[in-house]
C-alpha positions in Angstrom: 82.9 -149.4 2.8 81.7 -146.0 4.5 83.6 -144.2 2.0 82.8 -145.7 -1.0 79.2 -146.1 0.0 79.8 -141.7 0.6 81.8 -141.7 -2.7 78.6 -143.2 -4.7 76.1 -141.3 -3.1 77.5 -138.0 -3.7 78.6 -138.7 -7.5 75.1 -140.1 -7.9 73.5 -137.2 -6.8 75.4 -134.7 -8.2 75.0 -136.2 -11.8 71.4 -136.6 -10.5 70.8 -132.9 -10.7 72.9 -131.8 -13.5 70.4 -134.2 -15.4 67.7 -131.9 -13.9 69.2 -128.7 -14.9 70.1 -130.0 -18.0 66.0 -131.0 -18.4 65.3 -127.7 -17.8 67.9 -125.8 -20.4 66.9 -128.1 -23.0 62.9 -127.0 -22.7 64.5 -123.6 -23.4 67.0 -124.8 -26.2 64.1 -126.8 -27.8 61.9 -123.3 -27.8 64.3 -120.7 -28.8 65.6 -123.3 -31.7 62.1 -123.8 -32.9 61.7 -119.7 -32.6 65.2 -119.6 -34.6 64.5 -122.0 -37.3 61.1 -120.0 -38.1 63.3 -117.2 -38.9 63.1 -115.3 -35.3 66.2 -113.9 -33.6 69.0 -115.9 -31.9 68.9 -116.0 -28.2 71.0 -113.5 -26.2 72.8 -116.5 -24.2 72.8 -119.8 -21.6 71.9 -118.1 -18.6 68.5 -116.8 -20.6 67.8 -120.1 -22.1 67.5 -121.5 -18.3 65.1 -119.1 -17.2 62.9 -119.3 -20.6 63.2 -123.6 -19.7 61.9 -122.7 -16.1 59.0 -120.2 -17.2 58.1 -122.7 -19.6 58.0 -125.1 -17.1 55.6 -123.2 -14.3 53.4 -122.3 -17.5 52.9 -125.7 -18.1 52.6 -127.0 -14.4 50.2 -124.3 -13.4 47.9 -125.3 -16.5 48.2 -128.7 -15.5 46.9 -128.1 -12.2 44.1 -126.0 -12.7 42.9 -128.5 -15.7 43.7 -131.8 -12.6 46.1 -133.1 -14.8 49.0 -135.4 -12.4 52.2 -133.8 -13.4 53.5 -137.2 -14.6 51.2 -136.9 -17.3 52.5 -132.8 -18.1 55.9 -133.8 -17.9 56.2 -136.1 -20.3 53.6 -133.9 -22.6 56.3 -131.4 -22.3 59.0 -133.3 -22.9 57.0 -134.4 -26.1 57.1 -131.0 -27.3 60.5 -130.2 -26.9 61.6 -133.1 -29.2 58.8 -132.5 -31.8 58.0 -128.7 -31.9 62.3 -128.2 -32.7 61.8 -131.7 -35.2 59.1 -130.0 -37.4 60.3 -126.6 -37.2 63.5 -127.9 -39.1 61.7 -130.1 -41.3 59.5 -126.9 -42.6 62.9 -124.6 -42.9 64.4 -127.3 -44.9 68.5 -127.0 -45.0 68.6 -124.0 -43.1 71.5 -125.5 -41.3 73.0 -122.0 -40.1 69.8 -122.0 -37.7 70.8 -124.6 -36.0 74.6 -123.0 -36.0 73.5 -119.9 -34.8 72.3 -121.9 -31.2 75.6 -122.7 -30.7 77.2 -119.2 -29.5 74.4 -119.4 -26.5 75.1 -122.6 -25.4 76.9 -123.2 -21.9 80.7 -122.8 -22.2 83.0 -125.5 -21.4 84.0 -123.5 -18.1 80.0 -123.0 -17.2 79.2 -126.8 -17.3 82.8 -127.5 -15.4 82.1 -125.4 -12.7 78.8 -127.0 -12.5 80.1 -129.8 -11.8 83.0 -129.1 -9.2 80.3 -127.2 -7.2 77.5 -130.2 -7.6 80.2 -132.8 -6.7 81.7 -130.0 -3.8 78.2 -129.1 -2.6 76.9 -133.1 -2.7 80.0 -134.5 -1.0 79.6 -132.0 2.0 75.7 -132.2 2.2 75.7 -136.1 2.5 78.8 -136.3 4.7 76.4 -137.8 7.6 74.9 -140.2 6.1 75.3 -144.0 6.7 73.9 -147.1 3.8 71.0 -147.3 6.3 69.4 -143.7 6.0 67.4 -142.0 3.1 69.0 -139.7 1.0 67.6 -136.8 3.0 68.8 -134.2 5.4 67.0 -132.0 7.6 68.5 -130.0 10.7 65.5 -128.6 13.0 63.0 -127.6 10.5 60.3 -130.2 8.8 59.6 -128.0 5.4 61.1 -131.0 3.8 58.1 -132.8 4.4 56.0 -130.5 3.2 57.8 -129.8 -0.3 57.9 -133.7 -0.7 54.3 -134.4 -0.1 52.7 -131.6 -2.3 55.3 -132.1 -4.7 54.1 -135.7 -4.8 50.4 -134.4 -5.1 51.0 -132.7 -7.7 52.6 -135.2 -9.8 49.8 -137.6 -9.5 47.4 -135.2 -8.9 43.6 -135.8 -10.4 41.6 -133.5 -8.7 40.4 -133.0 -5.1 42.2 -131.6 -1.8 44.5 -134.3 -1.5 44.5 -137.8 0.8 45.0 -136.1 4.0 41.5 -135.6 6.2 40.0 -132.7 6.6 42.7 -130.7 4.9 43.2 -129.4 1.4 46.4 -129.2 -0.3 45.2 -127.3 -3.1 45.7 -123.4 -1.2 49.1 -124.2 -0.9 49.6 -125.1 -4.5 47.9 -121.8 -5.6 49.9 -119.1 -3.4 52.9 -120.8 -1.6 56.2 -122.0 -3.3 54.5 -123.2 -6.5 57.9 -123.9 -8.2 60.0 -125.5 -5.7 57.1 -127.9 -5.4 57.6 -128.7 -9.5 61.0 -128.6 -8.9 61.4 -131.6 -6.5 58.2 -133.1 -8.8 60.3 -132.4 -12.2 63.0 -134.8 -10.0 61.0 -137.2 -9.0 59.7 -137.7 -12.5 62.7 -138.3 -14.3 64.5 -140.3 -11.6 60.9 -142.5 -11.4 61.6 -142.3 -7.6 59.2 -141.1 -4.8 59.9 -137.7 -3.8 61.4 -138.6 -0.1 63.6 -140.5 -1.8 64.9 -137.5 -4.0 64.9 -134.4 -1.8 68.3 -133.6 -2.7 68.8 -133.8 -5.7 66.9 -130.2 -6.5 68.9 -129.0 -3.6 72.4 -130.1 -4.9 71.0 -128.6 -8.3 70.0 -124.9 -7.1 72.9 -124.9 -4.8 75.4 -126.0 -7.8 73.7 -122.8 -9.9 74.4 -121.1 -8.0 78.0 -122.2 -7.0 78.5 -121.8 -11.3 76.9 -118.7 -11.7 79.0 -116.8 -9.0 82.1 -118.5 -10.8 80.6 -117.4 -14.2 80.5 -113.4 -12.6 84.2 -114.2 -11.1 85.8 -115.4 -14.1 83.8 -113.4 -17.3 83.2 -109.8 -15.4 86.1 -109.5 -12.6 88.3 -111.8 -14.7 89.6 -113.9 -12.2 91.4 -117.4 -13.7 89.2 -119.5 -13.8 90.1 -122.2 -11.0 90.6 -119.5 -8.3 86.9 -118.2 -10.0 85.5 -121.7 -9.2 87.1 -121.9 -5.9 86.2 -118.5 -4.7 82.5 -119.6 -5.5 83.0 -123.0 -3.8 83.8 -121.0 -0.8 80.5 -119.2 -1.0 78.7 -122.5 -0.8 80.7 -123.2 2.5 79.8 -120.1 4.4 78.0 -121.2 7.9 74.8 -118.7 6.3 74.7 -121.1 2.7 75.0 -124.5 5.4 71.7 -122.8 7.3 69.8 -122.6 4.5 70.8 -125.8 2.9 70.5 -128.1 6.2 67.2 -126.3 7.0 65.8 -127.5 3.2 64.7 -124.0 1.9 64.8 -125.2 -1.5 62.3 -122.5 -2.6 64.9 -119.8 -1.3 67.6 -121.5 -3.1 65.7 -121.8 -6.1 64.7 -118.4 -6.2 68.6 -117.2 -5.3 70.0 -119.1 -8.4 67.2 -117.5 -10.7 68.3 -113.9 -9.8 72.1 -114.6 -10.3 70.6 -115.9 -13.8 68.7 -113.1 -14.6 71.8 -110.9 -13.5 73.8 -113.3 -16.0 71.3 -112.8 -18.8 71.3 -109.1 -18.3 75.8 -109.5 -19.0 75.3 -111.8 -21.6 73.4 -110.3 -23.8 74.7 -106.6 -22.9 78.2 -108.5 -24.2 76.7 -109.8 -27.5 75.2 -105.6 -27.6 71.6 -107.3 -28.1 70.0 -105.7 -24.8 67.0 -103.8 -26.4 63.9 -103.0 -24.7 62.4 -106.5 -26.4 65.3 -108.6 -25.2 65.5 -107.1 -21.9 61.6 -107.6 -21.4 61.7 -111.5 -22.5 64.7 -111.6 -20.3 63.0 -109.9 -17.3 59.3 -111.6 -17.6 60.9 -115.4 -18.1 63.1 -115.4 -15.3 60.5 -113.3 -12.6 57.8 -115.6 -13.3 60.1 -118.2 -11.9 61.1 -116.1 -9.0 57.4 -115.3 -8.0 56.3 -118.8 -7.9 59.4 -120.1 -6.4 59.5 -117.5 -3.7 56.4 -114.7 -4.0 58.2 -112.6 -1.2 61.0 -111.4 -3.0 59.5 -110.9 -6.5 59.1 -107.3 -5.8 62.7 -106.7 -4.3 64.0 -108.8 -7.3 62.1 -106.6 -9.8 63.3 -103.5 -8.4 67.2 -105.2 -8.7 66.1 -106.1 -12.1 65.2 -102.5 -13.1 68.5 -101.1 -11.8 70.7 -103.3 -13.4 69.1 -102.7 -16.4 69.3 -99.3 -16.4 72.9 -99.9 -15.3 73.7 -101.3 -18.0 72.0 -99.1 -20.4 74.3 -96.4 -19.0 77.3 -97.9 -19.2 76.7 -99.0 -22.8 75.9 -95.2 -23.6 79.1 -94.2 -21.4 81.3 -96.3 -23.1 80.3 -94.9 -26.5 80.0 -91.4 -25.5 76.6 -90.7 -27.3 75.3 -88.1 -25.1 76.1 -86.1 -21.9 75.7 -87.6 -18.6 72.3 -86.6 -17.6 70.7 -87.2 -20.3 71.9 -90.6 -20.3 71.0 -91.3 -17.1 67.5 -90.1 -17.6 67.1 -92.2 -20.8 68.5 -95.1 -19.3 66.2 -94.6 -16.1 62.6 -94.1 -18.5 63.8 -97.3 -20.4 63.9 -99.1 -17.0 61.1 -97.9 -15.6 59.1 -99.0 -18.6 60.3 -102.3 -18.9 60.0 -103.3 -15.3 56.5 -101.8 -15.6 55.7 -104.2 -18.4 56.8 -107.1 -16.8 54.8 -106.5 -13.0 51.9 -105.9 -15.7 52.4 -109.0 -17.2 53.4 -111.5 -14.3 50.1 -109.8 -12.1 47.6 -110.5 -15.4 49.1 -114.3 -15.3 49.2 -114.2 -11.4 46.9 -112.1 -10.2 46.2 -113.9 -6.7 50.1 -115.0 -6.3 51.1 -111.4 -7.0 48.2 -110.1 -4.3 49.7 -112.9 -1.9 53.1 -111.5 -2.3 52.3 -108.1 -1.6 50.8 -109.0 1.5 53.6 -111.1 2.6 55.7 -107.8 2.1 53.5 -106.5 4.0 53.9 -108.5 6.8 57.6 -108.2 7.5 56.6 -104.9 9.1 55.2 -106.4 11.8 57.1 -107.2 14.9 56.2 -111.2 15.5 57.4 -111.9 12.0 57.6 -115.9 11.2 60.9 -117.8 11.3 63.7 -117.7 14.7 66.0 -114.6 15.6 69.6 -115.0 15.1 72.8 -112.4 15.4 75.0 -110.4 13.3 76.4 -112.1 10.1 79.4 -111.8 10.0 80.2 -108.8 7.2 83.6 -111.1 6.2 81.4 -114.5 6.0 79.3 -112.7 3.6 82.1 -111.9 1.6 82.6 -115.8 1.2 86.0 -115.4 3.6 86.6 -118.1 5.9 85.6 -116.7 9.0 82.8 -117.8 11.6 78.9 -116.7 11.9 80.0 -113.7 13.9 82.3 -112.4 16.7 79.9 -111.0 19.8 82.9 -111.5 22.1 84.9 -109.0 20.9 83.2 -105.4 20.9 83.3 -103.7 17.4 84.5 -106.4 15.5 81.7 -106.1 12.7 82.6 -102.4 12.5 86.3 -103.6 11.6 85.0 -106.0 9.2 82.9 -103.6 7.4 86.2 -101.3 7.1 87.6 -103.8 5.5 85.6 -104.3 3.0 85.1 -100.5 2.3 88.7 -100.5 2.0 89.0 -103.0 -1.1 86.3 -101.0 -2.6 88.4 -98.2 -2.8 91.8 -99.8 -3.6 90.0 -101.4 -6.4 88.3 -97.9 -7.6 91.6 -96.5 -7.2 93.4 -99.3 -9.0 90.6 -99.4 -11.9 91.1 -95.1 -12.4 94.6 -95.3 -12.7 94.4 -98.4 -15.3 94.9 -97.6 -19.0 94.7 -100.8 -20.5 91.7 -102.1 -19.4 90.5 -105.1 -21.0 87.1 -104.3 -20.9 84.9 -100.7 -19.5 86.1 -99.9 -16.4 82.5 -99.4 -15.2 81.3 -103.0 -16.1 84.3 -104.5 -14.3 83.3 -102.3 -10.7 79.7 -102.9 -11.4 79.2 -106.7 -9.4 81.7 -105.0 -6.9 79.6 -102.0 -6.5 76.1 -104.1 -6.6 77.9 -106.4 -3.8 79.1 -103.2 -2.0 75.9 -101.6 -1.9 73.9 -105.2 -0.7 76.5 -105.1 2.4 75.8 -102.0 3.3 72.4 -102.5 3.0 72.4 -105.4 5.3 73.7 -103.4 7.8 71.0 -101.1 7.6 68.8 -104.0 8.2 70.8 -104.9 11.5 70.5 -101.3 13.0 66.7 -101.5 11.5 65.4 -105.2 13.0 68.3 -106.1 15.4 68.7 -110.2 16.4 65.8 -110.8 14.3 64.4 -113.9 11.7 64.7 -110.7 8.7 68.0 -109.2 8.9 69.4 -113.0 8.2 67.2 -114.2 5.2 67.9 -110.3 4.3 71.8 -111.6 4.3 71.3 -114.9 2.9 69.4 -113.9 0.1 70.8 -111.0 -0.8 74.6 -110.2 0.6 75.7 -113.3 0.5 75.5 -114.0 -3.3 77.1 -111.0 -4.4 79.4 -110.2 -1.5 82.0 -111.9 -3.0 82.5 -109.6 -5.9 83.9 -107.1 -3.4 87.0 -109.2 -2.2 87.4 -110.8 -5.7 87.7 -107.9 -7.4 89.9 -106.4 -5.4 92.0 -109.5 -5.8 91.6 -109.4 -9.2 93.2 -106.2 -9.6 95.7 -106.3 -7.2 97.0 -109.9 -9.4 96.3 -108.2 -12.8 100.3 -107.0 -13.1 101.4 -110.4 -11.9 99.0 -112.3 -13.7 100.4 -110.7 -16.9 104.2 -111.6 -16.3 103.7 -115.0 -14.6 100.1 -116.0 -15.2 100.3 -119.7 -14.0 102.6 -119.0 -10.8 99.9 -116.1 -9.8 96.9 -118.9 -10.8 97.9 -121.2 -8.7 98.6 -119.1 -5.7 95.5 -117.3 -6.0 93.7 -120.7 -6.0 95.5 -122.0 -2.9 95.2 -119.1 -1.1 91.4 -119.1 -2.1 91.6 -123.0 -1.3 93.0 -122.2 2.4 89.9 -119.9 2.7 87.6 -122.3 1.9 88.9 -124.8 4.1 88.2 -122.5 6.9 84.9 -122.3 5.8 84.5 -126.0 5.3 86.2 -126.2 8.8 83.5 -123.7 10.7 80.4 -125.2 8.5 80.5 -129.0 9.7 79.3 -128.0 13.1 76.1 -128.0 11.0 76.5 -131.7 10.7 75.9 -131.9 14.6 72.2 -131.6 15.2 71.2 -133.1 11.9 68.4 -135.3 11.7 68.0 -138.5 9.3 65.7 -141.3 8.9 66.3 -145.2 8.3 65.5 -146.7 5.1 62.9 -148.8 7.0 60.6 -145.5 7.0 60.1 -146.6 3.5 58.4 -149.7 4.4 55.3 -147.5 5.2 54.6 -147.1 1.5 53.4 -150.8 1.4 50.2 -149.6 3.0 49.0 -148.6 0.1 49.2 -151.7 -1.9 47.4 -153.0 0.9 43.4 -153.8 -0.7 41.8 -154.4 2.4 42.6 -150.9 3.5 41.1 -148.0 3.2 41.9 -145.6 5.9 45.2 -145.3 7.8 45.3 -143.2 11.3 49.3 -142.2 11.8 50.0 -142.3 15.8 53.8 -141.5 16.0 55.1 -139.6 18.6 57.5 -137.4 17.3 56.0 -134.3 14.7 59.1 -135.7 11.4 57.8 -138.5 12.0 53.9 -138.2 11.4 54.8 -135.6 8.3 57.0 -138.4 6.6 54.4 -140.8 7.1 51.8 -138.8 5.8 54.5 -138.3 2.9 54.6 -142.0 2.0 51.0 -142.7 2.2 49.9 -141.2 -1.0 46.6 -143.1 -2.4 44.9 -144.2 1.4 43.3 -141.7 3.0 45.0 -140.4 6.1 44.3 -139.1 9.5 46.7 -137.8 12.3 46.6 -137.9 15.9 49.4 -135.4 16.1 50.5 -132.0 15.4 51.9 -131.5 12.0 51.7 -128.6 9.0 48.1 -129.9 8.4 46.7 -129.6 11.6 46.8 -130.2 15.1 45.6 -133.4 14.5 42.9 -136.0 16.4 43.2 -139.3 18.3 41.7 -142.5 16.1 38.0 -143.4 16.4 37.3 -146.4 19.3 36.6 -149.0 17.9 38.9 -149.1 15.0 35.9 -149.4 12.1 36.3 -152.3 9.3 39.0 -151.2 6.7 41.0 -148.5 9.1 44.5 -149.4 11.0 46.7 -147.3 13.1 49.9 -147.2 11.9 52.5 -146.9 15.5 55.7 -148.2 16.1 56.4 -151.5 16.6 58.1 -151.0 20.1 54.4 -150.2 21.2 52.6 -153.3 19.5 50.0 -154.8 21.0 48.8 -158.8 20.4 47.0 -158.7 17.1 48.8 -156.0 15.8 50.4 -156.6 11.8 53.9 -156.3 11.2 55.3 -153.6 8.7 59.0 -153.5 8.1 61.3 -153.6 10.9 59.9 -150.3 12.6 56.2 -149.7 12.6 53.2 -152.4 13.0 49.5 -151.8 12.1 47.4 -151.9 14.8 43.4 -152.4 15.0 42.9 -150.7 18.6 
């Protein structure tokens, strides 16, 4: 029955958040159809069309806010638009039926939506492995942002003005400068499943982690041209690195989130540089859709992804002249550099006139990782291999140099694959555009050592990793596998597939192998926790004080109480909280557990009872 129940659970949720993903694509789709069938361009390809659905959705949300209109309301006026906007478009372009055609070339390939799927079902199965029939759908390891994401995402969705239900705090700062679009994210969810948010928290995680599972797969199989299972396994192996399971157990959703927008910005920039439609418009759209998401998903690394932004641009601008041989060298790079620079320049313009405070907020959030009592909690060396996605453990501190051999390792497939990429003739595609995610990967690595000799055992060098290193890493070894196979894969292609998939499969066994430690110290909560939601149906109520000893508890309380107003006697994120007024006044209870009732206390569910002393 346990595995059946586990089988359900992790289908459900992974067809859960493709359905979200999907949502999201479509709100692009919709727009750049209704943009093609009024005679505009065609877009430049899927990865682009996410990140136009995403910006679209912030706009929206953010206007929403400030004009206190509930996100359920937003939602479905947005969904609204994307039917109807496409609808009249065609009806005023008559039988122009090669608009519609034209869509179809920047639509998700078969392989993109498959390798969606492995990683969401992957991903989903290894998330949920804990779980029993008698716990929420929700997992948390030592950190309680959950809560916070699922109560302000539940603000926002029913939001009509005011600071929120909690006393004596406003919700309404976080909103405007935190994680903005994580927050609509998890609310986007929670509209379309007509759930609460706690009862949904994963299914926005299962759907960032799953983009980003694809779009590593996508860069695997389309730029290094890896087959495409060993491209899908080798990104599955990613998503089972210890570093990925710290992020994922912990819930930093808006980390995620952000994460999978960047490797979508980096597959919009390949896209359309393959369809040879990367002009200085294209690029900007490109550029300005996708870091609006990234700013309010996760303001501290808008600038860094900016900057990554501008050089793959002008990467790729060189490479295109390169190939062609339109002009000497320097000249080329300079050109390609002046393009970059103006673009990126336009788009910080443009994201700080739309948000101004969130782009101040950012700055000084950059600002603060200078300093030496930096948020968050120390941790050692990644490992350089882990980073890679190879199936080794968080790190080695036993045995003295080992990161230094690890890092020769890696510099050592770098240069077999230059080596092996000069000496190729037959190339299937320019030489430079095939080293380019190795030498990007490469150059992150490198760069996260600089940040280990720079902060030490520190909070930064590992969101530095996980951020960064660990989603391009891979490139390194997989192109160097890709090369080394290339002679093999052309005599005996399916022998050399599947052995390149098992060996990747044996890898990513050691990762699952090292990564279910995480399951250990995992924290869940009974479904009974839900029984605290009645309290709000409740008319002779109007005030509920929460008096629960542990801090989860109090912020998942405070979660399900959404319409009473609420007071704490506790620590939590809003406050270090105050004991309940004495008496208890007409129309107040305190909600405790029922293990500490007293006589006239009222029963609530099987856990908690309301009590009027």
């Amino acid at each position: 029955m346990a595995a059946g129940f586990h089988l359900l659970l992790t289908v459900k949720l992974a067809a859960a958040a493709a359905g979200l993903n999907a949502a999201i694509f479509w709100f692009g789709a919709a727009s750049a159809l209704t943009v093609r069938l009024a005679g505009g361009r065609p877009p430049p390809g899927s990865a682009f069309l996410f990140g136009l659905g995403f910006a679209e959705l912030i706009v929206g949300s953010w206007i929403c806010f400030h004009l206190d209109i509930g996100l359920r309301t937003g939602f479905a006026l947005m969904c609204g638009a994307s039917l109807v906007l496409p609808a009249s478009a065609a009806a005023l372009a008559g039988r122009r039926v090669a608009s519609w055609q034209t869509l179809a070339p920047a639509l998700p390939s078969r392989f993109t939506v498959v390798a969606f799927l492995v990683c969401a079902l992957a991903f989903s199965g290894f998330i949920t492995a804990a779980l029993t029939p008698g716990d929420l759908a929700m997992v948390l390891r030592g950190n309680n942002d959950i809560h916070m994401y699922a109560k302000v995402a539940d603000v926002l969705l029913n939001y009509a003005g005011g600071p929120g239900n909690i006393v004596g705090i406003d919700l309404r700062p976080p909103v405007q400068s935190d994680v903005f679009g994580a927050y609509v994210y998890l609310a986007l969810a929670a509209f379309l499943t007509q759930q609460p948010t706690v009862s949904i928290t994963l299914m926005p995680l299962i759907g960032a982690a799953a983009l980003i599972g694809a779009s590593i797969a996508w860069i695997a199989a389309r730029i290094i041209r890896l087959p495409a299972p060993a491209a899908i396994v080798l990104a599955l192996c990613v998503l089972f690195t210890g570093l990925f399971a710290e992020i994922s157990f912990n819930y930093f959703l808006s980390q995620l989130i952000s994460r999978a927008l960047m490797l979508t910005m980096l597959i919009a920039l390949l896209q359309a540089h393959q369809r040879r439609c990367l002009s200085l418009p294209i690029s900007f759209t490109i550029g300005l859709a996708i870091l609006i998401g990234i700013q309010t998903s996760y303001p501290a690394l808008f600038l860094s992804d900016l900057t990554m932004f501008a050089g793959i641009y002008a990467g790729l601008q060189c490479i295109d002249a390169l190939s062609r041989r339109r002009s000497a060298v320097v000249w080329t790079l300079f050109v390609a550099a002046l393009k970059s620079v103006g673009v990126t320049a336009a788009i910080f313009a443009t994201v700080a006139l739309l948000f101004p405070d969130r782009v101040s907020h950012a700055l000084q959030l950059i600002r603060s990782f200078s300093e030496v009592d930096v948020g968050g909690w120390p941790m050692d060396l990644v490992s350089p291999l882990m980073l890679s996605g190879l199936g080794v453990g968080w790190t080695f501190p036993s045995l003295a140099g080992w990161p230094a051999v690890q890092f020769a390792v890696l510099a050592a497939m770098v240069l077999a694959a230059t080596v092996l990429v000069a000496r190729k003739r037959d190339a299937p595609q320019d030489p430079l555009l095939l080293l380019g995610p190795m030498a990007l990967g490469a150059l992150l690595l490198a760069l996260y050592a600089v940040a280990w000799l720079r902060f030490g055992q520190s909070y930064r060098q590992w969101k530095f990793a996980a951020s960064y290193s660990l989603l391009l890493g891979f490139a390194v070894p997989g192109t160097a596998l890709a090369l080394l196979c290339a002679p093999l894969l052309a005599r005996w292609r399916r022998t050399t597939t599947a052995a390149m998939t098992l060996g990747l499969a044996a890898i990513l066994a050691a990762n699952w192998h090292f990564s279910r430690h995480w399951h250990d110290n995992e924290g869940h909560f009974p479904l009974d926790y839900l029984t605290i939601a009645k309290i709000d149906s409740m008319p002779d109520l109007r005030d509920v004080v929460i008096d629960l000893p542990e801090f989860g508890m109090r912020m998942m309380a405070a979660s399900l109480i959404r319409h009473k107003r609420v007071g704490l006697t506790g620590l939590t994120y809003y406050g270090a909280g105050a004991p309940p007024p004495s008496p208890i006044p007409d129309g107040m209870r305190v909600l405790r557990l029922k293990s500490a009732a007293r006589p006239g206390d009222e029963p609530l569910g099987e856990l908690f009872v309301l009590s009027r002393q």
